[in-house]
SEZA-337252 format. One record per atom (N, C-alpha, C, CB): x, y, z. Coordinates in steps of 0.1 Angstrom, whole numbers, plus 5000, padded with zeros to 4 digits. Last residue first. Glycine has a CB too. Example, Ala and Ser with C-alpha at 12.3 -4.5 7.8 and 13.67 -1.06 7.14 Angstrom:
2
512849785071/513749895071/512950005079/514149945057/513249435078/512349555078/513249675078/511349555090/
***
This chain:
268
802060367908/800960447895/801860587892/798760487903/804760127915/803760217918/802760307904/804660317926/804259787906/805059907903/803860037905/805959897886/804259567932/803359627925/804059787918/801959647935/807059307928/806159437937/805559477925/807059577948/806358967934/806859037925/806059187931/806558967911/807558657947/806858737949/807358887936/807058747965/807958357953/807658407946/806558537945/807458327941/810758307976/809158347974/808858397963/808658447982/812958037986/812358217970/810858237972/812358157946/814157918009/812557988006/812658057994/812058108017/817157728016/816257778016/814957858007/816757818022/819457498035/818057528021/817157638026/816757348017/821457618045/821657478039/820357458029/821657348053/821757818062/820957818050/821857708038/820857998045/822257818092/820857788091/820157798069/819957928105/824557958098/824857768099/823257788097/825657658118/824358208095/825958138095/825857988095/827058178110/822458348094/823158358082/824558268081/823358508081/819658308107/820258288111/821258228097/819858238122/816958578106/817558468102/819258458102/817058448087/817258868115/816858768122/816958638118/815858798124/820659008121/819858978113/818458868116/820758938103/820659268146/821159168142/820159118134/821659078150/821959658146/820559518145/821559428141/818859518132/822159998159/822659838154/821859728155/823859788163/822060308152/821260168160/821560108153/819660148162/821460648163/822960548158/822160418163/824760578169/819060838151/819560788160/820760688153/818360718167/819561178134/818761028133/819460968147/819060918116/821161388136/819461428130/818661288135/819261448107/823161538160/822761418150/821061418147/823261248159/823361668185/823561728175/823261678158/824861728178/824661388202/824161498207/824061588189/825361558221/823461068195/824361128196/823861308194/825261068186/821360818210/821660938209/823461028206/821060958221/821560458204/822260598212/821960678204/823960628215/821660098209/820960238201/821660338209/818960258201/821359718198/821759888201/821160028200/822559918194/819659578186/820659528191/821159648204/821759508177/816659458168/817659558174/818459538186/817059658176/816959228143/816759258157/817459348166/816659158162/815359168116/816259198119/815859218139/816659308107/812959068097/814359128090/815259118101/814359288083/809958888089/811258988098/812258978090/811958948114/807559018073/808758918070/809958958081/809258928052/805759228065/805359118076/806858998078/803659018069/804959258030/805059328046/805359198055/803459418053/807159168002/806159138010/806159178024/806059018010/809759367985/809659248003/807859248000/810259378026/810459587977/810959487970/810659367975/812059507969/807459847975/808459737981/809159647975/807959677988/805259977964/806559957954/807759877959/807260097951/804860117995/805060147981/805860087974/805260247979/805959838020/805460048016/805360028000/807260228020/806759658031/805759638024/805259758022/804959558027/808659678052/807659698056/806759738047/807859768063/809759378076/809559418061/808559508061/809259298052/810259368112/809759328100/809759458087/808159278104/812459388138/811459458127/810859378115/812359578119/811759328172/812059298165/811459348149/812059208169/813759478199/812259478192/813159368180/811459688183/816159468215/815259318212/813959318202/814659268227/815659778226/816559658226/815759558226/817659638238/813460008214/813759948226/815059828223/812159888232/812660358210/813360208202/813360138215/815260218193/811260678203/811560528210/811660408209/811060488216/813560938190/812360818187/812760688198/812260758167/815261108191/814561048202/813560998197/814261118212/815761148156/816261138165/815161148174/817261198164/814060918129/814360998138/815361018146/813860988143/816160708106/814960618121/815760808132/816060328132/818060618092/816860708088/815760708097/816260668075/818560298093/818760438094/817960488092/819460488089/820260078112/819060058112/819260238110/818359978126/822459798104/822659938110/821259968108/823860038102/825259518113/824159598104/823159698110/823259488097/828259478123/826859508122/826159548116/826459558128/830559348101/830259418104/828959458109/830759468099/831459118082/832159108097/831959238103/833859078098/829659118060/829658998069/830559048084/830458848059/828059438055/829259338055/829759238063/830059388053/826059588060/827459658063/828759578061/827459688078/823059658048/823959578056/825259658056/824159428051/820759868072/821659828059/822259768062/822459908052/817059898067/818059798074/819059788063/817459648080/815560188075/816360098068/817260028071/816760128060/812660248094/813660278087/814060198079/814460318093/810260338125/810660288106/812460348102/809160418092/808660268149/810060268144/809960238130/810960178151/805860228154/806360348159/807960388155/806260338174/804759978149/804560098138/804860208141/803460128134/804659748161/803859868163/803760028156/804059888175/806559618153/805159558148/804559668154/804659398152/809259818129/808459748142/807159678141/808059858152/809959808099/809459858109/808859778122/808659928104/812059848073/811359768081/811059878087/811959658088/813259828034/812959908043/811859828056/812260018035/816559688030/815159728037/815059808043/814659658044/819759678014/819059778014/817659778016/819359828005/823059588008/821759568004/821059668014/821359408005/825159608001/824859667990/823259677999/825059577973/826759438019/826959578018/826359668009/828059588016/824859218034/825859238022/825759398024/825459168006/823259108049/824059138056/825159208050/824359048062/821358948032/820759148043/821659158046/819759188058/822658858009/822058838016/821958978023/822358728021/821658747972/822158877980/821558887996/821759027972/822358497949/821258567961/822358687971/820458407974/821858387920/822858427934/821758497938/824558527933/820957997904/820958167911/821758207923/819458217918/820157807880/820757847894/820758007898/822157787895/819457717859/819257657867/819957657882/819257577862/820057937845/818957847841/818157737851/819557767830/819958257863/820458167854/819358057850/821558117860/819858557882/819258437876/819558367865/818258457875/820758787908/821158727899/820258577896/822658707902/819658857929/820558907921/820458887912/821558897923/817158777951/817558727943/818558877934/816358637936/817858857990/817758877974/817958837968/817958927968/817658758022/817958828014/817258817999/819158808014/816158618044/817958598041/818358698034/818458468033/814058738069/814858738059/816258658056/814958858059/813658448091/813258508087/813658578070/813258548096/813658168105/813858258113/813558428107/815158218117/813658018078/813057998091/812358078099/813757978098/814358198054/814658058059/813358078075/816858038064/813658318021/813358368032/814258198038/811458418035/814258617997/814758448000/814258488013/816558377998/812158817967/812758747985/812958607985/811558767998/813558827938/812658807944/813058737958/811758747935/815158987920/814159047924/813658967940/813159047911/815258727891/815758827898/814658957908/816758877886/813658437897/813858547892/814658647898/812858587890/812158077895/813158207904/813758287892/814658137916/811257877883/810157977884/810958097898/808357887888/812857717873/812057667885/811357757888/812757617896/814157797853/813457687847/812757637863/814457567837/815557987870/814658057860/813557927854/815658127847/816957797897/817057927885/815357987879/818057857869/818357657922/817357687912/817457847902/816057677922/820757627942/819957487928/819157557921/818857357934/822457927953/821257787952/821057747940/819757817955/825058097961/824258057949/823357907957/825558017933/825258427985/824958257982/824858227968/823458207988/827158677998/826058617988/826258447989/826258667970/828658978005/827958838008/826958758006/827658838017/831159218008/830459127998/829859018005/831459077987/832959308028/831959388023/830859318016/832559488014/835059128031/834659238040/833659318034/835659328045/833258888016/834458888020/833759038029/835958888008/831858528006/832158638013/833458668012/831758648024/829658297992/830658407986/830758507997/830158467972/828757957989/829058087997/829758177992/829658068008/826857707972/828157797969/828257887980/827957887954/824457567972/825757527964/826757617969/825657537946/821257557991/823057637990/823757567983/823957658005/818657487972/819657427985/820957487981/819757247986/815057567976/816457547970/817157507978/817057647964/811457607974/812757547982/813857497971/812257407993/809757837965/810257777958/811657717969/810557857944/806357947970/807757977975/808257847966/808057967994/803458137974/804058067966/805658027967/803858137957/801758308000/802658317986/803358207988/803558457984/799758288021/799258258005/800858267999/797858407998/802158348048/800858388042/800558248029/801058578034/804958408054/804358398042/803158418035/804458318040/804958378083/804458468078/804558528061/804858548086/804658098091/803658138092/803558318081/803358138109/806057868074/806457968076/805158068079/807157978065/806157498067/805257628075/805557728078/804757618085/808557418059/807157368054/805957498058/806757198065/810857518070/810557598055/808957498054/812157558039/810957288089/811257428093/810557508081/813057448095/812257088071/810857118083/810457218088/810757078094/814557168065/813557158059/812157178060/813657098058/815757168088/815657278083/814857308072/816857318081/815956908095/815057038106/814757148098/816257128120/817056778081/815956778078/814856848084/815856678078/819856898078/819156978071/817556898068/819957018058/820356758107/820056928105/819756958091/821357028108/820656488096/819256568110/819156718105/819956578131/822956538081/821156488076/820456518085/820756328075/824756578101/824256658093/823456608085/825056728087/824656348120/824256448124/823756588112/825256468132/825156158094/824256138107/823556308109/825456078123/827456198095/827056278085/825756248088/827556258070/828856208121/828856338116/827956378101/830356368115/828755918123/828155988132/828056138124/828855988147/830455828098/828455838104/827755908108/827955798113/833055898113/832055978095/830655928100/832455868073/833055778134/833055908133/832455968120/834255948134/833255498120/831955538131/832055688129/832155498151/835355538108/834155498102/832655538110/834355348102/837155558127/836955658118/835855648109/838055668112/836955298143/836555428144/836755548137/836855438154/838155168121/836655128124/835955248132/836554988133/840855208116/839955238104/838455258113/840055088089/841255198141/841655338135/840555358129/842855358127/841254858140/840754918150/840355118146/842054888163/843254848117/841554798114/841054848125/841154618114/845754938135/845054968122/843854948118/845554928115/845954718154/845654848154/844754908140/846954918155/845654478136/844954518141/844654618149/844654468143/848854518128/847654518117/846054548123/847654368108/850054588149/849954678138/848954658130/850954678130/849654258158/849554358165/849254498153/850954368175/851054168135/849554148135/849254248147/849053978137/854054238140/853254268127/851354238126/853854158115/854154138167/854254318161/853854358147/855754378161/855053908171/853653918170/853854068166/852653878183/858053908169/857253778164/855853818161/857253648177/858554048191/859154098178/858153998168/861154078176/857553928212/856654088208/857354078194/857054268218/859453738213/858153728210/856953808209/857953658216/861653858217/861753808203/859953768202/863053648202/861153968241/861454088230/861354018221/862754168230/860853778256/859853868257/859753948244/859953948269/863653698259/862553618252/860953658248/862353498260/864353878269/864653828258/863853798248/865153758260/863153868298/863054018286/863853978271/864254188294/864353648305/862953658306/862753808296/862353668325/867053638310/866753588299/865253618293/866953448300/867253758338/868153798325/867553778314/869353718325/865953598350/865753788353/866453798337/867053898371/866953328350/865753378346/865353518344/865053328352/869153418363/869253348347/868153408339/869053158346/868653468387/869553528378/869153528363/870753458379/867653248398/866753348396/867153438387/866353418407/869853048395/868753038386/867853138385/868052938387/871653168415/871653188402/870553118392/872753148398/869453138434/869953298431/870453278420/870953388440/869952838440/868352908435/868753048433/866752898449/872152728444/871552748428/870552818426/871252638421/872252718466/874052778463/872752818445/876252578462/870552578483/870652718483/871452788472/871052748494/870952348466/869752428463/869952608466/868552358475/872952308481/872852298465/871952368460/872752178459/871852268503/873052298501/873052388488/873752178501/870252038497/869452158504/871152288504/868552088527/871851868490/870951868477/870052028483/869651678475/873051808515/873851888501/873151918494/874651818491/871351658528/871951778533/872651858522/872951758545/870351428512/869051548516/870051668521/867751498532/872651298511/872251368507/871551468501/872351358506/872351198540/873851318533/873551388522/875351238525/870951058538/870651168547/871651278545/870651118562/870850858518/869750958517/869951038526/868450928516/872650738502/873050798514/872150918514/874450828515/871550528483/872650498496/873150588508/874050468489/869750508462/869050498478/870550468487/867750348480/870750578440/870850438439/870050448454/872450358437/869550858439/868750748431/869350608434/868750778414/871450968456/870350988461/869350878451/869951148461/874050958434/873950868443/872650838452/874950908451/872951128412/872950938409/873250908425/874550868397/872951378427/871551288424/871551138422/870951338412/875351368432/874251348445/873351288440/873751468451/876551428410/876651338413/875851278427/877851358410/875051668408/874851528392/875551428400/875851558372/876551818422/875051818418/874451688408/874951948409/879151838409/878551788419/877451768421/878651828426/879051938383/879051828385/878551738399/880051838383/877552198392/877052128385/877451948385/877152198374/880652298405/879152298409/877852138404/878452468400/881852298382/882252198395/880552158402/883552288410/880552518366/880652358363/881252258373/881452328350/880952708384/879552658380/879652518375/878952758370/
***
Protein backbone atom coordinates (compact mmCIF):
# COMPACT_ATOMS: atom_id res chain seq x y z
CA UNK A 1 0.00 0.00 0.00
CA UNK A 2 2.70 2.46 0.58
CA UNK A 3 4.48 1.69 -2.86
CA UNK A 4 1.16 1.93 -4.07
CA UNK A 5 0.54 5.28 -2.74
CA UNK A 6 3.79 6.48 -3.61
CA UNK A 7 3.18 5.83 -6.96
CA UNK A 8 0.14 7.42 -7.08
CA UNK A 9 1.69 10.76 -5.86
CA UNK A 10 4.00 10.46 -8.20
CA UNK A 11 1.58 10.45 -11.38
CA UNK A 12 -0.22 13.09 -10.02
CA UNK A 13 2.97 15.59 -9.78
CA UNK A 14 3.82 14.41 -13.07
CA UNK A 15 -0.10 14.69 -14.66
CA UNK A 16 0.10 18.46 -12.98
CA UNK A 17 3.42 19.47 -14.68
CA UNK A 18 1.19 18.44 -18.18
CA UNK A 19 4.08 15.98 -19.46
CA UNK A 20 2.59 12.81 -19.97
CA UNK A 21 -1.05 13.11 -19.96
CA UNK A 22 -1.67 9.94 -21.95
CA UNK A 23 0.47 7.67 -19.69
CA UNK A 24 -0.93 9.02 -17.26
CA UNK A 25 -4.64 8.92 -17.81
CA UNK A 26 -3.60 5.02 -18.23
CA UNK A 27 -2.18 4.49 -14.61
CA UNK A 28 -4.30 6.97 -12.82
CA UNK A 29 -7.38 4.49 -14.43
CA UNK A 30 -5.01 1.71 -13.22
CA UNK A 31 -4.74 3.08 -9.88
CA UNK A 32 -8.03 3.81 -9.61
CA UNK A 33 -9.00 0.41 -10.22
CA UNK A 34 -6.21 -1.11 -7.81
CA UNK A 35 -7.79 1.63 -4.97
CA UNK A 36 -11.42 1.90 -5.38
CA UNK A 37 -12.01 -1.86 -3.33
CA UNK A 38 -9.69 -0.75 -0.91
CA UNK A 39 -11.22 2.44 -0.28
CA UNK A 40 -14.65 0.74 -0.29
CA UNK A 41 -12.97 -1.40 2.34
CA UNK A 42 -11.94 1.29 4.52
CA UNK A 43 -15.06 2.87 4.34
CA UNK A 44 -17.27 -0.54 5.16
CA UNK A 45 -14.98 -0.83 8.01
CA UNK A 46 -14.81 2.53 9.54
CA UNK A 47 -18.47 3.65 8.68
CA UNK A 48 -20.05 1.53 11.92
CA UNK A 49 -17.43 3.20 13.97
CA UNK A 50 -18.02 6.22 13.51
CA UNK A 51 -21.69 5.49 13.68
CA UNK A 52 -21.14 3.89 17.14
CA UNK A 53 -19.18 6.95 18.63
CA UNK A 54 -21.84 9.13 17.33
CA UNK A 55 -24.98 7.22 18.70
CA UNK A 56 -22.60 6.96 21.79
CA UNK A 57 -22.37 10.95 21.61
CA UNK A 58 -26.24 11.49 21.27
CA UNK A 59 -27.72 8.45 23.62
CA UNK A 60 -27.97 10.63 26.46
CA UNK A 61 -30.54 13.12 24.90
CA UNK A 62 -31.97 10.39 22.87
CA UNK A 63 -32.93 8.75 26.60
CA UNK A 64 -33.93 11.93 27.75
CA UNK A 65 -36.49 12.40 25.18
CA UNK A 66 -37.70 9.02 25.34
CA UNK A 67 -38.43 9.59 28.59
CA UNK A 68 -40.43 13.03 28.31
CA UNK A 69 -42.17 11.12 25.35
CA UNK A 70 -43.41 8.03 28.37
CA UNK A 71 -43.97 10.80 30.77
CA UNK A 72 -46.48 12.61 28.12
CA UNK A 73 -48.28 9.65 27.33
CA UNK A 74 -48.85 8.60 30.63
CA UNK A 75 -50.22 11.84 31.22
CA UNK A 76 -52.67 11.61 28.45
CA UNK A 77 -53.66 8.14 29.82
CA UNK A 78 -54.41 9.54 33.45
CA UNK A 79 -56.86 12.07 31.73
CA UNK A 80 -58.24 10.07 29.66
CA UNK A 81 -59.28 7.62 32.46
CA UNK A 82 -60.12 10.18 34.98
CA UNK A 83 -62.00 11.86 32.05
CA UNK A 84 -63.79 8.85 31.71
CA UNK A 85 -64.56 8.33 35.33
CA UNK A 86 -66.08 11.91 35.87
CA UNK A 87 -68.49 10.99 32.91
CA UNK A 88 -69.65 8.02 34.78
CA UNK A 89 -70.31 9.37 37.95
CA UNK A 90 -72.02 12.30 36.23
CA UNK A 91 -74.47 9.65 34.49
CA UNK A 92 -74.94 8.32 37.60
CA UNK A 93 -75.84 11.26 39.11
CA UNK A 94 -78.24 12.08 36.49
CA UNK A 95 -79.52 9.15 36.74
CA UNK A 96 -80.62 9.60 40.76
CA UNK A 97 -82.34 13.17 39.66
CA UNK A 98 -85.49 11.38 38.51
CA UNK A 99 -86.25 8.12 39.83
CA UNK A 100 -89.73 7.62 38.70
CA UNK A 101 -90.58 5.15 41.25
CA UNK A 102 -89.87 7.14 44.33
CA UNK A 103 -92.82 9.00 43.87
CA UNK A 104 -93.15 12.15 46.62
CA UNK A 105 -90.36 10.68 48.96
CA UNK A 106 -87.62 12.58 50.08
CA UNK A 107 -84.09 11.12 49.28
CA UNK A 108 -80.72 11.98 50.42
CA UNK A 109 -77.74 11.57 47.59
CA UNK A 110 -74.47 10.10 49.10
CA UNK A 111 -71.31 8.84 47.67
CA UNK A 112 -69.55 5.24 48.30
CA UNK A 113 -66.36 5.72 50.63
CA UNK A 114 -65.82 2.21 51.43
CA UNK A 115 -66.77 -1.57 49.98
CA UNK A 116 -67.00 -4.42 52.31
CA UNK A 117 -67.23 -8.02 50.95
CA UNK A 118 -66.60 -11.41 51.39
CA UNK A 119 -68.49 -14.91 50.89
CA UNK A 120 -71.32 -14.08 52.77
CA UNK A 121 -70.97 -10.37 53.93
CA UNK A 122 -71.78 -7.24 51.61
CA UNK A 123 -72.00 -3.74 52.45
CA UNK A 124 -71.06 -0.23 51.54
CA UNK A 125 -70.20 2.90 53.79
CA UNK A 126 -71.43 6.44 52.22
CA UNK A 127 -70.72 10.26 53.12
CA UNK A 128 -73.76 10.69 55.03
CA UNK A 129 -75.03 10.02 58.38
CA UNK A 130 -77.41 11.22 60.90
CA UNK A 131 -76.45 15.11 60.61
CA UNK A 132 -77.86 14.63 56.92
CA UNK A 133 -81.07 13.19 58.00
CA UNK A 134 -79.97 9.18 57.28
CA UNK A 135 -80.96 6.62 59.73
CA UNK A 136 -80.82 3.27 60.40
CA UNK A 137 -83.63 1.38 58.68
CA UNK A 138 -83.95 3.30 55.79
CA UNK A 139 -83.96 2.19 51.84
CA UNK A 140 -80.92 2.91 49.52
CA UNK A 141 -81.95 3.05 46.05
CA UNK A 142 -79.61 3.77 42.59
CA UNK A 143 -80.96 3.84 39.22
CA UNK A 144 -81.87 0.66 38.31
CA UNK A 145 -83.34 0.02 41.57
CA UNK A 146 -82.93 -1.55 45.17
CA UNK A 147 -79.38 -1.42 46.60
CA UNK A 148 -80.21 -2.15 50.00
CA UNK A 149 -80.25 -0.94 53.82
CA UNK A 150 -79.25 1.44 56.09
CA UNK A 151 -77.43 -0.69 59.11
CA UNK A 152 -75.72 1.22 60.55
CA UNK A 153 -75.66 5.26 61.36
CA UNK A 154 -73.05 7.57 62.51
CA UNK A 155 -72.49 11.32 62.37
CA UNK A 156 -71.57 11.62 59.29
CA UNK A 157 -71.53 8.43 57.70
CA UNK A 158 -73.21 5.16 57.31
CA UNK A 159 -73.14 1.35 56.41
CA UNK A 160 -75.53 0.10 54.28
CA UNK A 161 -76.56 -3.51 53.72
CA UNK A 162 -76.85 -4.42 50.27
CA UNK A 163 -79.78 -7.18 48.78
CA UNK A 164 -77.11 -9.32 47.92
CA UNK A 165 -75.76 -9.78 51.60
CA UNK A 166 -76.52 -12.74 53.37
CA UNK A 167 -78.51 -11.33 56.07
CA UNK A 168 -80.69 -9.52 54.01
CA UNK A 169 -84.23 -10.10 53.62
CA UNK A 170 -87.48 -8.55 50.89
CA UNK A 171 -90.39 -8.97 50.73
CA UNK A 172 -91.43 -8.57 46.59
CA UNK A 173 -93.82 -9.32 44.10
CA UNK A 174 -94.50 -9.18 40.54
CA UNK A 175 -96.33 -6.23 38.98
CA UNK A 176 -99.24 -8.49 38.58
CA UNK A 177 -99.53 -9.73 41.79
CA UNK A 178 -99.48 -13.36 40.99
CA UNK A 179 -95.80 -14.07 42.50
CA UNK A 180 -95.00 -13.16 46.10
CA UNK A 181 -92.20 -13.86 48.15
CA UNK A 182 -88.70 -13.14 49.54
CA UNK A 183 -85.83 -12.02 48.03
CA UNK A 184 -82.76 -13.53 49.95
CA UNK A 185 -79.45 -12.62 49.50
CA UNK A 186 -76.98 -15.31 49.53
CA UNK A 187 -73.74 -13.43 49.34
CA UNK A 188 -71.77 -11.57 46.84
CA UNK A 189 -70.55 -14.79 44.88
CA UNK A 190 -73.80 -16.50 45.18
CA UNK A 191 -77.40 -16.06 43.47
CA UNK A 192 -79.89 -14.65 45.19
CA UNK A 193 -83.01 -16.73 45.77
CA UNK A 194 -86.72 -15.95 45.60
CA UNK A 195 -88.74 -17.98 48.66
CA UNK A 196 -91.72 -18.89 50.01
CA UNK A 197 -93.20 -18.47 46.48
CA UNK A 198 -95.80 -21.69 46.19
CA UNK A 199 -95.22 -24.70 44.46
CA UNK A 200 -96.60 -24.54 40.54
CA UNK A 201 -97.19 -21.09 40.78
CA UNK A 202 -96.57 -19.28 37.47
CA UNK A 203 -93.26 -17.47 37.27
CA UNK A 204 -91.93 -16.56 34.13
CA UNK A 205 -87.94 -15.73 33.37
CA UNK A 206 -87.21 -11.97 33.29
CA UNK A 207 -90.37 -10.88 35.39
CA UNK A 208 -89.34 -8.39 37.20
CA UNK A 209 -90.25 -7.90 41.21
CA UNK A 210 -90.74 -4.96 43.01
CA UNK A 211 -90.89 -4.15 46.86
CA UNK A 212 -93.95 -5.19 48.24
CA UNK A 213 -94.89 -2.55 50.79
CA UNK A 214 -97.18 -5.27 52.99
CA UNK A 215 -97.68 -4.46 56.46
CA UNK A 216 -95.12 -2.86 58.45
CA UNK A 217 -92.70 -3.10 55.40
CA UNK A 218 -89.18 -2.06 55.70
CA UNK A 219 -89.39 -0.76 51.68
CA UNK A 220 -91.83 1.66 50.17
CA UNK A 221 -94.11 -0.57 47.44
CA UNK A 222 -93.13 -0.25 43.96
CA UNK A 223 -89.15 -0.18 44.09
CA UNK A 224 -87.64 -3.11 42.14
CA UNK A 225 -85.61 -5.46 43.71
CA UNK A 226 -84.72 -8.05 41.48
CA UNK A 227 -85.08 -10.20 38.27
CA UNK A 228 -86.01 -13.62 37.90
CA UNK A 229 -83.42 -15.56 36.58
CA UNK A 230 -84.52 -19.26 37.11
CA UNK A 231 -86.98 -21.53 38.27
CA UNK A 232 -87.85 -25.50 38.75
CA UNK A 233 -90.04 -27.63 40.21
CA UNK A 234 -88.67 -29.98 42.46
CA UNK A 235 -90.78 -33.14 42.80
CA UNK A 236 -92.13 -33.44 46.50
CA UNK A 237 -90.95 -29.72 47.52
CA UNK A 238 -93.64 -27.34 49.13
CA UNK A 239 -92.25 -24.03 47.25
CA UNK A 240 -90.58 -23.51 43.96
CA UNK A 241 -86.47 -23.38 43.58
CA UNK A 242 -85.99 -19.66 41.87
CA UNK A 243 -82.96 -17.66 41.29
CA UNK A 244 -83.00 -13.71 40.71
CA UNK A 245 -80.66 -11.17 39.81
CA UNK A 246 -80.49 -8.00 41.61
CA UNK A 247 -82.06 -5.18 39.72
CA UNK A 248 -79.66 -2.43 40.49
CA UNK A 249 -76.52 -2.84 39.29
CA UNK A 250 -74.17 -3.78 42.47
CA UNK A 251 -70.73 -4.04 40.83
CA UNK A 252 -69.83 -0.76 38.96
CA UNK A 253 -73.24 1.51 39.32
CA UNK A 254 -72.87 2.70 43.24
CA UNK A 255 -70.40 5.42 43.02
CA UNK A 256 -73.48 7.56 44.54
CA UNK A 257 -76.31 6.70 45.68
CA UNK A 258 -80.44 7.35 47.02
CA UNK A 259 -81.39 7.07 51.14
CA UNK A 260 -84.82 7.55 50.94
CA UNK A 261 -86.12 8.89 53.59
CA UNK A 262 -88.51 6.61 54.42
CA UNK A 263 -89.84 5.26 57.71
CA UNK A 264 -92.58 2.06 58.02
CA UNK A 265 -95.84 2.53 59.59
CA UNK A 266 -95.56 0.20 62.78
CA UNK A 267 -98.44 -2.04 62.50
CA UNK A 268 -101.78 -1.45 65.10
Amino acid sequence: MVVLLVVSLTIISVDLNGRTHSLTSGVKSVANNIFSPIRGAVVDVFSPIGNFFAGALHYGSVQSENEKLQATIGALHAEAAEKAFQQKQLRQLAALENIPYLQSLSTVTAQTINENSSNFTSTITIDKGRSSGVDVGMPVVAAGGLVGQVIQSFSRSSVVQLVNDGQSKVGANNLANTVLGTVDGQGPTAPMTLDQVPFDTPVHKGDLLYTSGLDASAYPPGIPVARIASFHNTPGAVQETITVTPAADLHSALSYVDVVQYQPVPSP
